[in-house]
C-alpha positions in Angstrom: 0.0 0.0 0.0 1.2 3.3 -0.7 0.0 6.4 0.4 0.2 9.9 -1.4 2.6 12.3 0.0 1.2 14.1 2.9 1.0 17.2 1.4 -1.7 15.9 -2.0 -4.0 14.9 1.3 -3.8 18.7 2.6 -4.5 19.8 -1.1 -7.6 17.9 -1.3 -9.2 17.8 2.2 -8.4 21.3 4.0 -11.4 22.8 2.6 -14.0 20.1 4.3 -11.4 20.5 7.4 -11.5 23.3 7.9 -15.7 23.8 7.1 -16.2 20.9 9.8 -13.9 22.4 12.4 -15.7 25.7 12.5 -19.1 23.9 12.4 -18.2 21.4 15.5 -15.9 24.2 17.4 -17.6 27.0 16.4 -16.2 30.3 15.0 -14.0 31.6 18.1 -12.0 27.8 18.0 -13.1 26.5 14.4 -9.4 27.5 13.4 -6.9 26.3 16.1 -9.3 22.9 15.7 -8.5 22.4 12.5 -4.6 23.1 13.0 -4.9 20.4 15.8 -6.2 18.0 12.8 -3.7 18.6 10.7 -0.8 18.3 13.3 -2.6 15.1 14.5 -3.1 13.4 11.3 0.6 14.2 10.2 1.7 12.3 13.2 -0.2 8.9 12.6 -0.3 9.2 8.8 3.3 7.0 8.6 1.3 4.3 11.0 -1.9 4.4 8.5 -2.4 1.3 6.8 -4.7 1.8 4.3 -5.0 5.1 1.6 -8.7 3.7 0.9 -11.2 6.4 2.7 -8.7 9.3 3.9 -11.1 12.2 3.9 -13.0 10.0 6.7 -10.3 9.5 8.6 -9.5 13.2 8.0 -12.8 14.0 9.1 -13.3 11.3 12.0 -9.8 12.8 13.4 -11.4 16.6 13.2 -14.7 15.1 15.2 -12.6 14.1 18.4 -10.9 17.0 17.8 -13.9 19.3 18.4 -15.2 16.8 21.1 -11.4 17.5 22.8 -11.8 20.9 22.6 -15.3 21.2 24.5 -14.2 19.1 26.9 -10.9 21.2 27.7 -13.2 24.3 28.1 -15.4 22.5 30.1 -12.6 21.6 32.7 -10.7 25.4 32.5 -12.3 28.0 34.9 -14.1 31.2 34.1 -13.5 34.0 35.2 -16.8 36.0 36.0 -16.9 39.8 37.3 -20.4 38.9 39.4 -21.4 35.6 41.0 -24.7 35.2 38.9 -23.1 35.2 35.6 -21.5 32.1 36.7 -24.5 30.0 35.1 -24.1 31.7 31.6 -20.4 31.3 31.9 -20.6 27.9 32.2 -22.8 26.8 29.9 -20.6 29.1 27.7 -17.5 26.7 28.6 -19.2 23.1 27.9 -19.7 24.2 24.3 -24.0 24.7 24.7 -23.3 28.7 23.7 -19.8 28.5 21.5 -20.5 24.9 19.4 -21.8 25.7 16.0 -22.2 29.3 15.0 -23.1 31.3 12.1 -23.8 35.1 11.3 -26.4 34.0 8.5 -28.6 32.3 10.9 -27.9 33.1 14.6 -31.3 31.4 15.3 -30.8 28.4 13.9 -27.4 27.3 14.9 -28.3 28.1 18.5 -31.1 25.6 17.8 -28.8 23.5 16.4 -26.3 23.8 19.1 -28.5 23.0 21.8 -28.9 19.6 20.1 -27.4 15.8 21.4 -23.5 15.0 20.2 -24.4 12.6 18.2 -27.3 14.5 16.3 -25.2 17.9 16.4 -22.2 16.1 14.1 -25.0 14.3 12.2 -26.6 17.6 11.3 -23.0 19.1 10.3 -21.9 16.2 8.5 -25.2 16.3 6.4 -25.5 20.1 6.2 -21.9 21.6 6.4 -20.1 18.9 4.5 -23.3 17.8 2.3 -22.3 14.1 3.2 -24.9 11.3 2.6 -26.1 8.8 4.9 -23.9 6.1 4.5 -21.1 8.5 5.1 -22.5 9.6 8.1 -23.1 6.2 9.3 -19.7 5.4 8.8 -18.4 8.7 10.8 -20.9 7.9 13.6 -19.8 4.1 13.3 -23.9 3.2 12.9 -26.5 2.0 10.6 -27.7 4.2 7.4 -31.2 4.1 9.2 -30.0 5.5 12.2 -27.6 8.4 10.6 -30.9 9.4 8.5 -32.8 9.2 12.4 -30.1 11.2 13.9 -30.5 13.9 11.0 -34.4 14.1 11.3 -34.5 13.8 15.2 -31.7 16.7 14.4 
């Protein structure tokens, strides 16, 4: 097996990198999520052993990548200047207020961020990336049915 030099995978995929990043880490952390993917994925690419479906593996890696990144917020404090901001603060840090963003539709990707995980990436896999639902079954390692469920329910 060969794979294509490491660059020709950067070429082809930073685009739908870079569009998932900002759509799973939102605006403020789309970018530096992204950079993580690309540092990541240049580490393990000499341990991949097959060039078959790179742009999910790309993608897979930028998933955790986003999940890692609400869960660091999540566990760093914040600082507050009065005690009853402390609720919005925090819901800020777990992601429920910074997750998916966009300034064409404010309302809608607060409604989208106040989703489940799992239906939250299903909704940016189908919507952001335009990915169909075996794809997204194959992200979310699940059934066709249930990627399609996770997108309606969405």
């Amino acid at each position: 097996m060969v794979l294509p030099p490491f660059q020709e995978l950067v070429d082809a995929y930073w685009r739908d990198v870079a569009r998932l990043a900002h759509a799973l880490a939102g605006p403020n952390d789309g970018e530096d999520c992204a950079q993580r993917v690309w540092v990541q994925a240049l580490e393990a690419y000499p341990r991949l052993e097959s060039a078959r479906n790179l742009r999910g593996w790309l993608l897979t890696i930028t998933r955790h990548a986003a999940i890692d990144g609400h869960r660091s917020r999540a566990r760093q404090a914040v600082p507050v200047a009065e005690p009853g901001e402390v609720s919005a603060a925090a819901s800020m840090a777990t992601g429920h207020e910074a997750g998916l963003a966009s300034e064409q539709d404010p309302e809608l990707w607060a409604a989208v961020r106040a989703l489940p995980e799992r239906q939250r990436v299903a909704v940016a896999l189908r919507y952001v990336l335009d990915l169909d639902h075996a794809e997204i079954a194959r992200h979310l390692d699940t059934t066709t049915t249930m990627s399609r469920r996770l997108v309606s329910d969405g």
